[in-house]
N, C-alpha and C positions, 0 to 999 in steps of 0.2 A: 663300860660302853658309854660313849658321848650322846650326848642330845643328839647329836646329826648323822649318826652312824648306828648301824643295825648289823645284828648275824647275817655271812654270808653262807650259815649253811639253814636248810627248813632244822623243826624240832622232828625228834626221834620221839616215839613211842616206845619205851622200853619194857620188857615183861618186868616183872615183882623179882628183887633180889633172891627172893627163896625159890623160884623156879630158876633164874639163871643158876644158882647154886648148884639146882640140883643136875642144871644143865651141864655145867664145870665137873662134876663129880663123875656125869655120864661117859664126858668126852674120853674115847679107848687110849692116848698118851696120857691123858691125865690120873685115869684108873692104873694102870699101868706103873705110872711113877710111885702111886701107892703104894700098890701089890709091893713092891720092890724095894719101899722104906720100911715095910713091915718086916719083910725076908731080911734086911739088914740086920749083921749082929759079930758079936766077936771072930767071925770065922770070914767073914767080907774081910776081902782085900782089895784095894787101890792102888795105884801105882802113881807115877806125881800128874798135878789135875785133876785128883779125886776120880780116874774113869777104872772101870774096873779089870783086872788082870784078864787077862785071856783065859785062865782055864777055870775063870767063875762066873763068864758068860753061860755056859749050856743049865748052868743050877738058877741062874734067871732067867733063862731062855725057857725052863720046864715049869717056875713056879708061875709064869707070865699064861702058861698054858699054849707054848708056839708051836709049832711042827719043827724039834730038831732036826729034820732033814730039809727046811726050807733053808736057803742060802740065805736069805734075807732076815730070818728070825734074830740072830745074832747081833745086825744092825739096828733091828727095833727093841729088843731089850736094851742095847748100848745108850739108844736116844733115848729113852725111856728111864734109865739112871742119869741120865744128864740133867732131865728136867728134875729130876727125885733131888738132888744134889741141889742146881742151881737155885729152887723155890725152897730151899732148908728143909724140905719134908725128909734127909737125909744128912747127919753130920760127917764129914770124912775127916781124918788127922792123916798128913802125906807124909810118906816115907821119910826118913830122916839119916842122916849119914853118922859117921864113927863120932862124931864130933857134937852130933846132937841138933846140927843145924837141917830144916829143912833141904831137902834138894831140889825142889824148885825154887828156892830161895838165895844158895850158894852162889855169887857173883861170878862171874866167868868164866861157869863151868856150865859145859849140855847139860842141859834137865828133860833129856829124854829119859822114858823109863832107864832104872840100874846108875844112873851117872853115880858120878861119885859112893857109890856105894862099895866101891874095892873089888874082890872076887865073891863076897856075899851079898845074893840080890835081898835086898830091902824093902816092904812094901807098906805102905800105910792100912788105916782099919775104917771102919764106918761104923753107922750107929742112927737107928731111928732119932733122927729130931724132935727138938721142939715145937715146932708148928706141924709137926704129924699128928697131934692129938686136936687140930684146930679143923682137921677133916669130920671128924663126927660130935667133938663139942663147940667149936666156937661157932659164930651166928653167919647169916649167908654172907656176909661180909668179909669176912674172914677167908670163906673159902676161897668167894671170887678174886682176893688179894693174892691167894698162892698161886688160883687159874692164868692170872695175868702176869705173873714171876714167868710160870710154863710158856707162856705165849710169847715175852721177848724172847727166851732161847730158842722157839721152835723160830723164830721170824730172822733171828740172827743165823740158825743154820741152812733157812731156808734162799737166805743170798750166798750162800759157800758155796759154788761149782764144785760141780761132781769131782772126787776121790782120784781118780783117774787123772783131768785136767790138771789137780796139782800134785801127782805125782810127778807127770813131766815136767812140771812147772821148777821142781827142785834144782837149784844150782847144785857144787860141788860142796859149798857149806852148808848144805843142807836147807837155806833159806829161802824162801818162796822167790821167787822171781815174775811179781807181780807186771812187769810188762809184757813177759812172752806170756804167761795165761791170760792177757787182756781182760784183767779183773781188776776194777776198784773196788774196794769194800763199802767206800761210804757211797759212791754212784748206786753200786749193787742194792745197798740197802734204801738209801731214796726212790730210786725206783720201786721199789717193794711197798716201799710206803705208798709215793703217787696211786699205785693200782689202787689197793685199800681202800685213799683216800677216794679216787673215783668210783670205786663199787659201794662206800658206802653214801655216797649225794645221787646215784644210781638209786639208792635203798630207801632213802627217807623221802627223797622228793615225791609229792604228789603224784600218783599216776606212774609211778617210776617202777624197780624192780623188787619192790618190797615180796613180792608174791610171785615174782617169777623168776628163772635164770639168768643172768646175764651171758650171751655168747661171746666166747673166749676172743675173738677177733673184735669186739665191740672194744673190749678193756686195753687189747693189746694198740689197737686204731687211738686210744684217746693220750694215751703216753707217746705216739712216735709221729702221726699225720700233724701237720703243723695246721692251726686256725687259720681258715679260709681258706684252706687248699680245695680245690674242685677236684678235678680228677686222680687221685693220686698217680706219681710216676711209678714204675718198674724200680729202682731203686727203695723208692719208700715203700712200696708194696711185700720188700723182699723183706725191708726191717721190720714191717708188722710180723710176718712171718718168724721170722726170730724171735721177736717179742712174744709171740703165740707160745711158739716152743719153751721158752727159756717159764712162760706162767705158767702152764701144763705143766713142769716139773713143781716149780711150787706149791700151787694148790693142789696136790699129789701130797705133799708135806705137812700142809696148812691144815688138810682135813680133817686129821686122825685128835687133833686138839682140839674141835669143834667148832672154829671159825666157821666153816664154808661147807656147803653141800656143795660136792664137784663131782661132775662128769666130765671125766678125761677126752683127750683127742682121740678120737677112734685107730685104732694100732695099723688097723687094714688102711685105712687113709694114708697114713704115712708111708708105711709100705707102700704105696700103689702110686702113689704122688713125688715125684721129684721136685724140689724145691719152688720151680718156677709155678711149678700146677699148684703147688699148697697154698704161695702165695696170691695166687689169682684165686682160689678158692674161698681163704679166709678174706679176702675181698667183698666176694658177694655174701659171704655170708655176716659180713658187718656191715655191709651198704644197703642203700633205701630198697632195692631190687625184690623186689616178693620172691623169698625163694622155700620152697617147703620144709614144715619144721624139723623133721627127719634130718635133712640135710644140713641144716644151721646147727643140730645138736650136734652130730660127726665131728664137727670141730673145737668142741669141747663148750660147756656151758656152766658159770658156776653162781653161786647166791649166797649170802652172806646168812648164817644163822643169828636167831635172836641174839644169841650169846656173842657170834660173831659184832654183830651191831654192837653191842655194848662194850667191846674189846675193842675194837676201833674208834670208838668216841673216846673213851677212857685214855688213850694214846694219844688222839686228839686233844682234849685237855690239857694234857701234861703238854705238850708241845705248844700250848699257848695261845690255841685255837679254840674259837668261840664255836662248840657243840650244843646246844639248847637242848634242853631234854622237855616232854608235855609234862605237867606237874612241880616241877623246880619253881613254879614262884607262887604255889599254892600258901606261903607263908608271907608271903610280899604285902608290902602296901597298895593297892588300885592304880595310884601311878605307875608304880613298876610295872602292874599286870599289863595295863593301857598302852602304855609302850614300850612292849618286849610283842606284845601279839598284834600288835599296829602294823610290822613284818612278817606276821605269820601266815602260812596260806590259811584258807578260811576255816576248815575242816578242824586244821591244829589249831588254829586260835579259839576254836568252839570247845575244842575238848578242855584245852588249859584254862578259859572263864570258868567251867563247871565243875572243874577239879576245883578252881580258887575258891565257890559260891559255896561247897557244899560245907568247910569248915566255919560257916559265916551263919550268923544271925542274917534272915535277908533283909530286912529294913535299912539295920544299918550296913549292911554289905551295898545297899542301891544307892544310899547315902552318900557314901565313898565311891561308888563307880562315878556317881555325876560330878560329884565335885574334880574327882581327877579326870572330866573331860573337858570342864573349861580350859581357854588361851587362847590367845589369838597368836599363838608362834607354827611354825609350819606345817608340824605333826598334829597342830588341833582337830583337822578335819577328819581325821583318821582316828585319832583316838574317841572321838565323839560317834565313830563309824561301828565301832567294836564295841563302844559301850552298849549304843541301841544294839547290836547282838547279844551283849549279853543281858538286856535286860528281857528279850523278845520272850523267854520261858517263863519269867518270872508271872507270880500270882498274885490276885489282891491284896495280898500282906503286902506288893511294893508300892501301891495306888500312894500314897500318903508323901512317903518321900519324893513320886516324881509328880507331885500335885505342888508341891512346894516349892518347884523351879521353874513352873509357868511363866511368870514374870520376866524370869533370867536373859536379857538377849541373847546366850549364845545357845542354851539349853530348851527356852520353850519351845521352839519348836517340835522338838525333839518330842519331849513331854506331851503335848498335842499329840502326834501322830500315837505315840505307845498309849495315848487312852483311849483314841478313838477306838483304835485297834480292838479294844476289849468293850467296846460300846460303854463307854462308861459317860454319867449325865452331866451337866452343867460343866462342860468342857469351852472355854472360853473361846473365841473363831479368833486367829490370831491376823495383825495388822499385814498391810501390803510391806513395809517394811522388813515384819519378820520371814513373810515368806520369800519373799527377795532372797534374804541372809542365808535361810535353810536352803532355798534351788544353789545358791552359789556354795556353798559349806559342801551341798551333799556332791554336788559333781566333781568337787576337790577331794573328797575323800575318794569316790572312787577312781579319780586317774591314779592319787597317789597309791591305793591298794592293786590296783589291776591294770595299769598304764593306759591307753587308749585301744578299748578292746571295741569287738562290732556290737555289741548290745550297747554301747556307752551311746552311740547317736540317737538311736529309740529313748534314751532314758530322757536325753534332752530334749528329742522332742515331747517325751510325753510332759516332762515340768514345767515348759514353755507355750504350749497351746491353748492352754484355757485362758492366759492373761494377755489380754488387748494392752498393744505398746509395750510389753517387757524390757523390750532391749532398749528403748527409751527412757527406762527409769531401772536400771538394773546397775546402769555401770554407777551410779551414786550410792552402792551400797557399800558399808561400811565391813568389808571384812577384805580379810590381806590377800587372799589369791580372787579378789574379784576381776583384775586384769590378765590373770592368769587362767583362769575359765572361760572369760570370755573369748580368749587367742583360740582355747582348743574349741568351743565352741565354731569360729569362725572357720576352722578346720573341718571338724566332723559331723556338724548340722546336716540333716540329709534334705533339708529344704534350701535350694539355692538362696531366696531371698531371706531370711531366716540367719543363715550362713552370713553374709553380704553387711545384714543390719550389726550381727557380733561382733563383725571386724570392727566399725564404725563406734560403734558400745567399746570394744576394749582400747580403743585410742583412745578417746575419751577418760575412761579409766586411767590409764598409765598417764596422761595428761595432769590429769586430776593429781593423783598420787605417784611421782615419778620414781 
């Protein structure tokens, strides 16, 4: 990350790797895939693809514990050796022909099941894995690496339209005909992603959906309503609609791996609603409109589990995106902490100082915070903003070190306020200079923390009124956003004349220092 550039997602709080673990091992596709590398053994058969023969479905269809009389069982065991396979919690060897050579491998020949096999069908074998014994002995790390193998196949079959769609879809050579099923695979799956990616900035952001549902029209509105649209049309209304429908089938998918808590679209809903009514429906129930929570759920509601969070940043990462997690720079040097939480909301910046504090001698830990708050480069006010938080808990064991930067013009002031704060004696009354420095320092740190919020004019009035002439003698101070304070000042001062003298002060200023 550059000096001038910050995360554009907040930090996640993530649970402890040994409960996501134990999370992963819970999840029903992931238990599942187990059961089923266990059951693995000389008498499995595969056919090419490693999926298993047809008439050794019902023997993992019963050791899975299904209801062989549900039509579906057959399907969930099937995906259930998929991920056994794909995460190596299962070895497969494929069939091979007269010749010795695999048959999915044989050049220009079908590698549907039996190809080249002659008039004797040929079937491959399987074989508990390697990394099936990494389920009960290797560390949570381990496991969560096989949960996340599970997690791209179930995501990869979770953009494959329905069974059906590509059956018609088949030409006469057998080959998809991806323009009549109006399927891309890489759209399909970008999209899959975008959702994700917005359920989980939904998740982590302050105030967000970390504790609640997300309604299924919310997720499908933020993929298809274009920025700045007002009103949506009937057109886009129709494609949120679809968009609804087409995530309702996926997180149907997604859940059984422990991503998502989901509640589905209500079955009578759809029934009862013809397309236009569904799409006017999922409307209100993503728009500002107060509509009861009953009815927002009918449309389906879903939430990203712990685990889920932590499989979506993990994804995130690997894609090259700057994830933040609270605790990652508990090993950092004070600069790094300074500014990586200099972006952070406050809450998360408070938690990641005390995670940093607690591996730390405090003396010298307060040592280190100060010195990494000096500079006079942009990020100073803000990083000077975070250190006084993190210094705010601290005990008399820190008196000493922030007794030591009294002198400092960028830090005494600083140092003043956190002694007074503890009543502490022979505290030096610092110069009209320095307070100057600190009123302009503190109001830079917070636009740059919290932009121009409505507490921000109270703040300035309150730094401003005790001192006869300020803005007379303010614009001469010596620090880099003192013309840049005084603009917003001349902005947001809630006292006209006050206002009126700031403009006046930050000409001055910019004059001064152009």
């Amino acid at each position: 990350m550059s000096a001038e550039s910050h995360p554009t997602l907040p930090p996640v709080r993530l649970h402890s790797d040994a409960e996501l673990a134990r999370d992963a091992l819970g999840a029903p596709l992931f238990a599942r895939a187990v059961r089923l590398a266990r059951w693995a053994g000389p008498g499995t058969r595969v056919d090419v693809g490693g999926e298993l023969v047809a008439d050794q479905l019902p023997g993992a269809v019963e050791v899975l514990g299904l209801d062989a009389a549900d039509a579906d069982s057959a399907g969930y065991a099937g995906q259930a050796w998929r991920v056994a396979v794909d995460t190596g919690l299962v070895d497969v060897t494929e069939p091979e022909d007269e010749a010795g050579q695999d048959v999915g491998q044989v050049a220009g020949q079908d590698v549907g099941p039996g190809a080249g096999q002659g008039s004797e069908e040929r079937f491959g074998t399987a074989a508990p894995g390697e990394d099936l014994a990494l389920v009960t002995s290797g560390a949570p790390g381990d496991v969560l690496d096989l949960w996340l193998a599970a997690l791209d196949t179930v995501l990869a079959d979770a953009a494959v339209p329905d069974l059906d769609g590509l059956v018609d879809a088949l030409d006469a050579g057998g080959e998809i005909d991806f323009d009549r099923l109006d399927w891309n695979p890489g759209r399909e799956a970008d999209f899959l992603d975008g959702v994700l990616a917005n359920l989980y900035l939904l998740t982590v952001t302050e105030g967000g959906a970390a504790d609640r549902p997300v309604p299924l029209p919310v997720l499908a509105a933020s993929m298809v309503v274009p920025d700045g649209m007002g009103e949506p049309t009937d057109a886009v209304l129709e494609q949120v609609s679809d968009a609804m429908m087409r995530l309702d089938d996926q997180f149907r998918q997604l859940e059984p791996i422990g991503l998502v808590e989901f509640r589905p679209v209500d079955e009578e809903l759809m029934a009862e609603a013809d397309e236009e009514e569904l799409a006017a429906g999922a409307s209100r129930a993503g728009g500002p409109a107060a509509v009861d929570d009953e009815d927002v759920s009918r449309y389906g509601m879903v939430r990203l589990t712990p685990l889920g969070v932590y499989g979506i940043r993990a994804r995130m990462l690997e894609a090259g995106v700057e994830a933040p997690a609270v605790g990652e720079l508990a090993d950092k040097g004070a600069d790094a902490l300074l500014d990586a939480v200099s972006f952070y909301p406050e809450n998360a910046a408070q938690a990641e100082i005390e995670q940093w504090l607690a591996g730390r001698e405090l003396p010298a830990a307060v040592a280190e915070l100060l010195a990494a708050a000096r500079g006079d480069d942009e990020g100073g006010p803000l990083r000077r903003l975070r250190c006084q938080q993190a210094l705010a808990p601290a005990g008399p064991e820190a008196e000493p070190a922030v007794r030591a930067v009294l002198d400092d013009a960028e830090l005494g002031g600083l140092a003043r306020v956190w002694l007074a704060e503890r009543g502490a004696a022979d505290v030096p009354a610092p110069d009209p200079e320095m307070v100057f420095w600190l009123t302009v320092d503190t109001i830079a740190a917070q636009l740059a923390a919290d932009g121009e919020t409505e507490e921000l004019p109270l703040l300035m009035e309150t730094l401003t009124a005790h001192h006869a002439g300020f803005f007379e003698q303010v614009w001469r101070v010596e620090h880099p956003a003192t013309a840049y304070v005084l603009e917003a000042m001349g902005r947001l001062h809630p006292d006209k004349r006050a206002a009126k003298e700031a403009r006046k002060a930050a000409f001055k200023a910019r004059s001064r220092r152009p």
